[in-house]
C-alpha positions in Angstrom: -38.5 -18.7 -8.3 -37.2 -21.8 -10.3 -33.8 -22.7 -8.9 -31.8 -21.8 -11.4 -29.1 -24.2 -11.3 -26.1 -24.0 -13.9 -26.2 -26.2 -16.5 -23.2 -28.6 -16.6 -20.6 -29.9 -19.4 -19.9 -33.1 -19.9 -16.7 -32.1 -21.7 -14.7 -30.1 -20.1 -11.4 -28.8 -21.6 -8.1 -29.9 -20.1 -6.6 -27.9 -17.8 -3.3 -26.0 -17.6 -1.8 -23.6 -15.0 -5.1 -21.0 -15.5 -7.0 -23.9 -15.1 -8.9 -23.0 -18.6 -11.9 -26.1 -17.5 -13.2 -23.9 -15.1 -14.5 -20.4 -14.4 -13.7 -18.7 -11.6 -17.0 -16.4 -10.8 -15.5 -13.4 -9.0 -18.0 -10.6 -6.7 -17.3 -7.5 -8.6 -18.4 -6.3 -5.0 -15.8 -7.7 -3.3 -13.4 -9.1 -5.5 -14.1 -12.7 -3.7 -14.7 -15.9 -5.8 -18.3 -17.2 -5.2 -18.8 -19.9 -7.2 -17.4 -21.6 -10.6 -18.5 -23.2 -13.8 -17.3 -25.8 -16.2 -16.0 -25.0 -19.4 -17.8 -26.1 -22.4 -14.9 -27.2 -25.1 -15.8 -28.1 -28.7 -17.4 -30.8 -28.3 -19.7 -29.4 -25.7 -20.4 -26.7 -28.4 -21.4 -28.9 -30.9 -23.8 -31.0 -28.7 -25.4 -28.1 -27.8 -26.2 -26.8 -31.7 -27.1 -30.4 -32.2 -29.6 -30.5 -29.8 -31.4 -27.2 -30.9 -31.0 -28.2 -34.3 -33.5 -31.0 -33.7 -35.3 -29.4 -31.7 -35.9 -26.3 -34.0 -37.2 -28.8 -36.9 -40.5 -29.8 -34.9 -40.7 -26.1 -33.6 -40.0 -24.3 -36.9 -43.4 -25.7 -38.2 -44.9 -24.1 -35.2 -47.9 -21.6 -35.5 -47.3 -17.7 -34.2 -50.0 -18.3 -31.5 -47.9 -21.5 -30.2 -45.0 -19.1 -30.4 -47.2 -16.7 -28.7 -47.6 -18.8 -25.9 -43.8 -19.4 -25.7 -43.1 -15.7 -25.3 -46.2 -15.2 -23.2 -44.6 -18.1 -20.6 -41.2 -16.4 -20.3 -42.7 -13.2 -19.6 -45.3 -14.5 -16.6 -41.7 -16.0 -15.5 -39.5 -12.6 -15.4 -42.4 -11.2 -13.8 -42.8 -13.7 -11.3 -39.4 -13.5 -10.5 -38.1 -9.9 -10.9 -36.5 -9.4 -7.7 -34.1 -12.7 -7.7 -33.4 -11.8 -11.6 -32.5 -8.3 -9.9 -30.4 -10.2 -7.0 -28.5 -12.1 -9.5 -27.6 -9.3 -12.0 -26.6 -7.8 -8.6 -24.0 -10.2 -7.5 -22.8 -10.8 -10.9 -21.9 -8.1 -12.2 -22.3 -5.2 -9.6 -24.4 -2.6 -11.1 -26.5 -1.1 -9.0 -30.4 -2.9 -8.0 -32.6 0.2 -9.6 -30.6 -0.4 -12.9 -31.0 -4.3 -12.7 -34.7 -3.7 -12.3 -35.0 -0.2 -14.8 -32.0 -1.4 -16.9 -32.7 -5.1 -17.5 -35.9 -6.4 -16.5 -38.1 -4.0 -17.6 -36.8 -3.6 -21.2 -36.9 -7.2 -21.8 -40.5 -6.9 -20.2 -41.5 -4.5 -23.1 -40.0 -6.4 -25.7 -41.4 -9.5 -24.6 -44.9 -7.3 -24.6 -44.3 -5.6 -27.8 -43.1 -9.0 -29.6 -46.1 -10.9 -28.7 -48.0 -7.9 -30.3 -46.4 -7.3 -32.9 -44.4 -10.2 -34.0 -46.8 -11.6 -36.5 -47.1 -8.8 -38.6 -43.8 -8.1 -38.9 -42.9 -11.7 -40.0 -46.1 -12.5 -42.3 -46.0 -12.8 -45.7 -46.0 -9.8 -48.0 -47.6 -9.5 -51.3 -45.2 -7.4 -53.6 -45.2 -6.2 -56.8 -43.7 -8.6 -59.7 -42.5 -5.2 -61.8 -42.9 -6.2 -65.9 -43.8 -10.0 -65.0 -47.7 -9.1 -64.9 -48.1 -13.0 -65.8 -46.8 -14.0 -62.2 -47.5 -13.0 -58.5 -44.8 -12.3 -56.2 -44.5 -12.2 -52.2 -41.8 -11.8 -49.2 -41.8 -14.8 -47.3 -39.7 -14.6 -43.4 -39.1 -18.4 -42.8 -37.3 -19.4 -39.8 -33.4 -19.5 -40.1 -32.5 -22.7 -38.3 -30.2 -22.7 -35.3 -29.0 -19.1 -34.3 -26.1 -18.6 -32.5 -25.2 -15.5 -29.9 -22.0 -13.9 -28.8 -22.8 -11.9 -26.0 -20.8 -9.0 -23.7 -20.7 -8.6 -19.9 -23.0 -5.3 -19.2 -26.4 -6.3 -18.9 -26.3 -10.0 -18.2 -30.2 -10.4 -18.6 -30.7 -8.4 -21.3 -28.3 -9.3 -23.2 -29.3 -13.0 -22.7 -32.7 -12.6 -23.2 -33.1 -10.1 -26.0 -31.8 -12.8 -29.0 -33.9 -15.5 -27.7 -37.2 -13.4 -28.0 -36.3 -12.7 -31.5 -35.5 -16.2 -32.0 -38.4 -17.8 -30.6 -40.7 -15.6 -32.2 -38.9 -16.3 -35.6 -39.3 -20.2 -35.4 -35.8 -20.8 -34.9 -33.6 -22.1 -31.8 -30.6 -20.5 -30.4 -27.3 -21.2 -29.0 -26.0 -18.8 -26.3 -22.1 -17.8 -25.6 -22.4 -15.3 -22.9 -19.0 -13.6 -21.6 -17.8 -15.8 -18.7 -18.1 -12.6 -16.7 -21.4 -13.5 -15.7 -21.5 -17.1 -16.2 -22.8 -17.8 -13.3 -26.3 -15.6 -13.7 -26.8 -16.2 -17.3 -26.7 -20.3 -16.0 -29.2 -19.3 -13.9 -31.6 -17.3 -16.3 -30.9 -20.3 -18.8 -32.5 -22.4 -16.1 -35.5 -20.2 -16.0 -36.5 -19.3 -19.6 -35.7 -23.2 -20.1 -38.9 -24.5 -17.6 -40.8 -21.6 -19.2 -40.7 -22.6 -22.5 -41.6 -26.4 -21.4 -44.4 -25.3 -19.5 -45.7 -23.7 -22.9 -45.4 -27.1 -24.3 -41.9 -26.5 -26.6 -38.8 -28.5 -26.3 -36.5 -26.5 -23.8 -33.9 -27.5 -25.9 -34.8 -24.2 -28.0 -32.5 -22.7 -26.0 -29.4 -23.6 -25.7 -26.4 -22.0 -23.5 -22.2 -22.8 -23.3 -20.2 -21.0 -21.0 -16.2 -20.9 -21.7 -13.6 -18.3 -22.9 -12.2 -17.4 -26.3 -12.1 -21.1 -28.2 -15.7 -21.9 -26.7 -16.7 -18.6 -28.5 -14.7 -20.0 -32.1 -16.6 -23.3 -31.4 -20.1 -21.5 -31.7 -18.8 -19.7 -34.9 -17.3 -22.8 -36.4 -20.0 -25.4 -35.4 -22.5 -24.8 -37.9 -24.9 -22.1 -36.6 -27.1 -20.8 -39.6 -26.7 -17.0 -38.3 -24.3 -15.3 -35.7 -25.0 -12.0 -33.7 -22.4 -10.6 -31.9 -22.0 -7.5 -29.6 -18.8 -6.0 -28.4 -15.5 -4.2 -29.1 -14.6 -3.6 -33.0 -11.7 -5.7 -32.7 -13.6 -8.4 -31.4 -15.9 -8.1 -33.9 -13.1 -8.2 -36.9 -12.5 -11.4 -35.7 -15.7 -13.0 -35.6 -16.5 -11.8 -39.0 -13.2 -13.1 -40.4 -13.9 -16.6 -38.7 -17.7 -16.6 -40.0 -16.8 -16.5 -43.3 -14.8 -19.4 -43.7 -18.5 -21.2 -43.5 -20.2 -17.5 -45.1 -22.4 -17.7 -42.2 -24.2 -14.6 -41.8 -23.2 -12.1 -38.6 -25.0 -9.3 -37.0 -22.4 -7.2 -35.4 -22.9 -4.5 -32.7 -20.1 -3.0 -31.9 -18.5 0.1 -29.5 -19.2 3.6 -29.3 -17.7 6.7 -28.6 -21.2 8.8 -28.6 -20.8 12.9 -28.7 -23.5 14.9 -26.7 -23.8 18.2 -27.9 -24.9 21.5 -25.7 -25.3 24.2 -27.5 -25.4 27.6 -26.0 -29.0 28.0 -26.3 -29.6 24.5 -24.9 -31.9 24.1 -22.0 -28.9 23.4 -19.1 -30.0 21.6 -16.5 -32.1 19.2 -18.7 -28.3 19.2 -20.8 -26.7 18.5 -17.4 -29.1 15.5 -16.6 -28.9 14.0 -19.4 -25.5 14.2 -19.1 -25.2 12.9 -16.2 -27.8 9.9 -16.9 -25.3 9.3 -20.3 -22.2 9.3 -18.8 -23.2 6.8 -15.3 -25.6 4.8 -15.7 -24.6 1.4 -15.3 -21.0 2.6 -14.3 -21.0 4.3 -18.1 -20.5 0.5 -19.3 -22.8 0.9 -21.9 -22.2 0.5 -26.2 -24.4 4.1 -26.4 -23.1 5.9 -23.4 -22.4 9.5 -23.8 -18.4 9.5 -23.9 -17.5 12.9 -25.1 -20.0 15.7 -23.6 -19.2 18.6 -26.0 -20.1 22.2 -24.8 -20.4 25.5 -26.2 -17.4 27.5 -24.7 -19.4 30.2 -23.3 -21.4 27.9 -20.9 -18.4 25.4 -20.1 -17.4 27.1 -16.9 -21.0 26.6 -15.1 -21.7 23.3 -17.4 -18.7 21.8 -15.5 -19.3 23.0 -12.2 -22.8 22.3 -12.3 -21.7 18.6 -13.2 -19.3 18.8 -10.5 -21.7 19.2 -7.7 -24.2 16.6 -9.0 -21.0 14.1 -9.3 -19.8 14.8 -5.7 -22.7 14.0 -4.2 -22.9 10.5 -5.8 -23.0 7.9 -3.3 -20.8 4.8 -4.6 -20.8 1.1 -3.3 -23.3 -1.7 -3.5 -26.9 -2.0 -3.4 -26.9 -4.2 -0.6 -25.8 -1.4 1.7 -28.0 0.9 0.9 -29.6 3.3 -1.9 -26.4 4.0 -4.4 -26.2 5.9 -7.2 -22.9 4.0 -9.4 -21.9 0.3 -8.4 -18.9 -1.8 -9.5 -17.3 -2.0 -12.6 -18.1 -5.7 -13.5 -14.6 -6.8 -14.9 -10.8 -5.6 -13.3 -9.4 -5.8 -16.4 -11.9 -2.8 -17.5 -11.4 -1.1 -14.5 -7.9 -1.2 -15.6 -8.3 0.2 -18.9 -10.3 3.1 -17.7 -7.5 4.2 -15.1 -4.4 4.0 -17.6 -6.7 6.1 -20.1 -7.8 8.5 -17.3 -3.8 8.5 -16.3 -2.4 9.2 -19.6 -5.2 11.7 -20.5 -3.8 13.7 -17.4 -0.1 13.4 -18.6 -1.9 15.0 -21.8 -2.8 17.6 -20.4 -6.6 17.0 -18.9 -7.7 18.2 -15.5 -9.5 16.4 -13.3 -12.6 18.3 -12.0 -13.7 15.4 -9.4 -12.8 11.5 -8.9 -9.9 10.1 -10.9 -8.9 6.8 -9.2 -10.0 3.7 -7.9 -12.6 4.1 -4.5 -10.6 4.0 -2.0 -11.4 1.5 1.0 -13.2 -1.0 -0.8 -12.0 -4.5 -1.9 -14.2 -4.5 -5.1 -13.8 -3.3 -8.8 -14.8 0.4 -8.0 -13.9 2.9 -10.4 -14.7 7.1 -8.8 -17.3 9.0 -10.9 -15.1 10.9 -12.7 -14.9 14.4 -14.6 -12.2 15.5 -16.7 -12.2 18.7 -18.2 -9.8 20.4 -21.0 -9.8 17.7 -23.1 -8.7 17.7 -26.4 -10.3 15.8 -29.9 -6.6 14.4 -30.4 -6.1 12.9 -26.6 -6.4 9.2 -27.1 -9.3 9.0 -24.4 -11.4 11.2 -27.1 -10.6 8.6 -29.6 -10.4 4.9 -27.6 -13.8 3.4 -26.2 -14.0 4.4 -22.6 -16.8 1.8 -21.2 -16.5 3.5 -17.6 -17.5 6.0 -15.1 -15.7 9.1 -16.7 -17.4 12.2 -18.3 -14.9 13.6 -20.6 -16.0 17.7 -21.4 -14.8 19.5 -24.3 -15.5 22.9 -25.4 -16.4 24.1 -29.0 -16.8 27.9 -30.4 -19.4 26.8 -33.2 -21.7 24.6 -34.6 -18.8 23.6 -37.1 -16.5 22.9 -34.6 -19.2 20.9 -32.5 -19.7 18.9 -35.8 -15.5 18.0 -36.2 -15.0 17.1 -33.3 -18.2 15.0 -33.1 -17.3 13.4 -36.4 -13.2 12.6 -35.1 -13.8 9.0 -34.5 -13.9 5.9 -35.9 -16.9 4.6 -34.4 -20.6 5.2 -34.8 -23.3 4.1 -32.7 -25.7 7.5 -31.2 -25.3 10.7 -30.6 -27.6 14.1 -29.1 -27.7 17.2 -29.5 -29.0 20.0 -27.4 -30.6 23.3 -28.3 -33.4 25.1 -27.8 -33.9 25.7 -32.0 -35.0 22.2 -33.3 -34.3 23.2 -36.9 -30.3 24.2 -35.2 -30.0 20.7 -33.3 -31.1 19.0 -36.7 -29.0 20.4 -38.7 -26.2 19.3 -36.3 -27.7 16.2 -36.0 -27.8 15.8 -40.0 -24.0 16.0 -40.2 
């Protein structure tokens, strides 16, 4: 594998009693610091868009077969080197190796696959009709955008690092990375390799661009002149980047939280209901935008439901990958693992039960959170209503398919959502709604 060394700053931000030039990059494993990383101030920023801006002009004229070859090189390098991806997801953020590998690599795998199939035709030109103007001819042309920019969250640090720059290689343009400083120190390190990929396809590996740093690093991206902006995480977050992008109206994609309802009805198929339940609410420590946050159950089956859950969750083996075959790892950040225990504590004083876990694991020195199952909750408990983004299956009974629909509908977010019955035309109608 490439070595994968972090690129470095040659402006670094002056520092004050958090030190704010540097990140400290912290084992979610073990809570020890590892390793750290300049940060990249304004200036930094805008170096970075200007080099991918010139960069971008020569590859904007590229063809989709040179492109081709770009997308082609990156994904003989993620192949190549799928275990040391898998090893630094690992150490960076905790997760567990199977969901590194299942989770990470092998998504961006099959966009990589599907984008070199398919790419073309979804960005060549299309002939459309010119309506009443049978004099002229009219057509939909997908030119390249410039220099894209990319606000990116902590949960899949490969994924989410490599998912824009596929779409913006393919696209003609270049791109200019703000990854959470959470996993600075791996998303360095796949910089490094898509970087020597895409100059062994014979492209400027100034295409890619990527600046680590905190909150003004992040307003430096916005601000310096990127021609779009994609951003993924929290709804607040997201309020902010939008208010910021359009003092220069520059475009934003925003993905934002979730609080997704699974629905089981009482005809559902249960132990496919429970699994899926189960793969919702845990994978990747349930810090995921579309995890299954509020597992709603028909009353009538919500006394085996939860102790069905209950045995499968007990059994869950909890710790790092390096140890052995786990089922949940770390939580990659303490101040989510915090947020999860005061919603799990004040959801109790509420008047939820805890059917199994409920607190931090004990004898570890790392940011582990129990797989947790409350039970008795309520749609107006605040940890029905606030993004969870942890290991915590919340289960809340319903008497009908109206009822199932209410309390599905009680939030202010929307991202995904399942339902569960036997009767397709039934879990469609709920689904409709």
């Amino acid at each position: 594998m490439p070595t994968m060394q972090p690129s470095t700053s040659p402006h670094p931000t002056p520092a004050n009693d958090v030190n704010p030039a540097v990140i400290e990059c912290k084992s979610p494993i073990t809570g020890e610091r590892f390793a750290e990383l300049p940060v990249d101030d304004a200036r930094a920023v805008q170096a970075a868009i200007a080099r991918a801006r010139v960069a971008q002009e020569a590859y904007g004229q590229s063809s989709f077969a040179d492109r081709r070859k770009v997308l082609r090189a990156i994904l003989d390098a993620v192949v190549s080197n799928a275990d040391a991806i898998c090893d630094a997801v690992v150490r960076d953020s905790g997760k567990t190796r199977e969901n590194a590998m299942l989770g990470e690599v092998m998504p961006i795998c099959e966009k990589l696959r599907w984008t070199i199939k398919r790419g073309e035709a979804v960005l060549r030109p299309q002939r459309v009709s010119s309506g009443m103007l049978v004099h002229k001819r009219a057509q939909i042309e997908y030119l390249p955008a410039g220099v894209a920019g990319a606000i990116l969250p902590w949960n899949y640090p490969f994924q989410n690092l490599l998912n824009p720059i596929i779409t913006a290689l393919m696209a003609g343009d270049a791109i200019v990375i703000k990854p959470s400083e959470w996993v600075s120190w791996s998303s360095a390190r796949f910089h490094t390799l898509v970087r020597e990929a895409i100059q062994k396809a014979g492209q400027s590996p100034e295409l890619v661009q990527v600046v680590h740093g905190y909150a003004e690093t992040a307003q430096a991206l916005i601000a310096g002149g990127v021609d779009v902006l994609l951003f993924i995480g929290s709804v607040p977050n997201g309020r902010r980047v939008l208010r910021a992008a359009a003092e220069t109206l520059t475009p934003v994609v925003l993905e934002l939280g979730g609080k997704d309802p699974l629905i089981v009805c009482d005809d559902a198929d249960m132990e496919r209901a429970v699994h899926a339940a189960l793969g919702g609410t845990f994978i990747n420590c349930g810090q995921n935008c579309v995890a299954s946050e509020r597992i709603l159950v028909h009353a009538s089956k919500m006394a085996w439901f939860e102790g069905r859950i209950a045995s499968h969750v007990n059994a869950m083996r909890q710790g790092a990958s390096e140890n052995g075959l786990v089922d949940v790892g770390a939580m990659i950040t303490p101040l989510q693992l915090a947020h999860v225990e005061g919603l799990v504590a004040r959801a109790v004083a509420e008047g939820a039960r805890i059917v199994t876990g409920g607190k931090r694991q004990p004898g570890t020195h790392g940011w582990y959170y129990e797989p947790t199952v409350l039970s008795d909750l309520r749609p107006d408990m605040e940890i029905m209503r606030e993004e969870m983004f942890g290991p915590v299956m919340l289960l809340c009974a319903f008497n009908s398919d109206e009822e199932a629909i209410e309390i599905a509908n009680n939030t202010a977010f929307g991202l995904s959502s399942s339902v569960f019955s036997r009767d397709g035309a039934r879990a469609k109608r709920i689904a409709d709604r």
